[in-house]
VONUTI-801998 format. One record per residue (C-alpha): x, y, z. Coordinates in steps of 0.02 Angstrom, whole numbers, padded with zeros to 5 digits, always signed. Each point is the difference from the previous one (the first is absolute). Example, Ala and Ser with C-alpha at 12.3 -4.5 7.8 and 13.67 -1.06 7.14 Angstrom:
2
+00615-00225+00390;+00069+00172-00033;
This chain:
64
+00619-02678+00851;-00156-00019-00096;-00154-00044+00049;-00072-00156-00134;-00137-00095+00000;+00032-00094+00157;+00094+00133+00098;-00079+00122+00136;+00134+00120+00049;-00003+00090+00165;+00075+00176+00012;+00008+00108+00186;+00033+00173-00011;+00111+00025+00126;-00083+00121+00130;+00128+00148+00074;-00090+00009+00166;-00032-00189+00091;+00131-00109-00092;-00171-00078-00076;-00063+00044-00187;-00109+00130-00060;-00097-00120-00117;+00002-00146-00116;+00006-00027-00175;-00046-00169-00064;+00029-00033-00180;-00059-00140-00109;-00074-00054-00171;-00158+00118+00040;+00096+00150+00027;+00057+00122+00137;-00081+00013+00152;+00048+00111+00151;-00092-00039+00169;+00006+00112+00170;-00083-00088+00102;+00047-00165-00037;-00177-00030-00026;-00042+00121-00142;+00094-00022-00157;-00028+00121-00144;+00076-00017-00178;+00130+00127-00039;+00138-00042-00149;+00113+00193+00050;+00073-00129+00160;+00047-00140-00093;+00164+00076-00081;+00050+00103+00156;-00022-00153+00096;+00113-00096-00111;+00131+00101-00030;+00023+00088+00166;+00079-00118+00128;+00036+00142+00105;-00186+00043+00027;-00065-00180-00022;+00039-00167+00060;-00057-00151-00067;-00087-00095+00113;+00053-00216+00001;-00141-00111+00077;+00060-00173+00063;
């Protein structure tokens, strides 16, 4: 899935050691951004396709 205009997309990257995730990749009409902590978020496009197209590594995150 694609991020559009309107879409945020979440992705976790799944951590090995706590069951937990490593960090977060938000993507959206601005760009790539890749945030650990949850509180600093830096730009970086290199996660966007690995986050995408690697379900193994990545989960996509669903918010009610």
């Amino acid at each position: 899935m694609e991020a559009t205009e309107n879409t945020i997309l979440y992705y976790g990257r799944r951590s090995r050691k706590n069951g937990g995730y490593d960090w977060i990749v938000r993507i959206d009409n601005d760009g790539c951004f890749v945030t650990d902590p949850i509180e600093n978020w830096d730009k970086d496009e290199d996660y966007r396709d690995e986050a995408i197209s690697n379900p193994a590594l990545y989960k996509l995150l669903e918010f009610d």
